[in-house]
N, C-alpha and C positions, 0 to 999 in steps of 0.2 A: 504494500500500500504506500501509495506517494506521500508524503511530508505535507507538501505544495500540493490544494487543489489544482488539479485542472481547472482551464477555462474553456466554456463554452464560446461559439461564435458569440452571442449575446452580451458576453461579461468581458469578451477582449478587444485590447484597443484598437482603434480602427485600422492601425498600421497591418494589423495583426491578422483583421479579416476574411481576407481572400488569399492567404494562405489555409488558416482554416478551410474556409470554404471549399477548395481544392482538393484538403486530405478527406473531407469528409465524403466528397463526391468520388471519389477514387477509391472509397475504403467502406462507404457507410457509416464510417465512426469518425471520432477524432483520437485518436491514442494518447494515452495519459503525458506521453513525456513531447509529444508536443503542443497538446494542451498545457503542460507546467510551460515550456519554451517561450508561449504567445504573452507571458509575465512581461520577455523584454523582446519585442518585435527585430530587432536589429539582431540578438542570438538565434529567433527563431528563423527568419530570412537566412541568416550566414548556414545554418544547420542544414537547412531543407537546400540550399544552393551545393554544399558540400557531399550530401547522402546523393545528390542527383550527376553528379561530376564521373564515378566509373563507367556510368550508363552513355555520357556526352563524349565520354572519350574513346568510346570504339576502338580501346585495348583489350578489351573482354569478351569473347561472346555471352547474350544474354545467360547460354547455360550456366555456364562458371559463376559468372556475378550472382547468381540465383543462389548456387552453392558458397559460395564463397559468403555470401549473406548469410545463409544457414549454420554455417559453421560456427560464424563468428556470435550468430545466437546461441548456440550451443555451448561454446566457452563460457558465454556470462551467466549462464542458465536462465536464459531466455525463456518463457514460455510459449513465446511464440516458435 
């Protein structure tokens, strides 16, 4: 359980918005840790710019990044 509520699109600041918006339309949800993120719009923007960069860089194919994702849930004991 997070420390930090999450926020909803409703309760973050507008910077924050359509980021939101975006994960939830992609996901259905909005996941806890970047709902904590949208606290400060300029961490969550830099985050969600960053997780998006191996996919923009077509050193991967999709397979790997898939795994490569997986794994690294796996280390932290992701439950995803």
């Amino acid at each position: 359980m997070a420390r930090l509520k999450p926020l909803t699109v409703a309760e973050a600041p507008p910077a924050a918005r359509p980021v939101l918006q975006r994960a939830e339309a992609a996901t259905g949800r909005i996941s806890d840790g970047i709902g904590i993120q949208a606290r400060c719009p300029e961490v969550l923007i830099a985050s969600r710019a960053l997780n998006a960069m191996p996919a923009k860089s077509g050193t991967l194919p999709a397979e790997i990044r898939g795994l490569v994702c997986l794994r690294a849930a796996q280390m932290i004991t992701c439950p995803f």
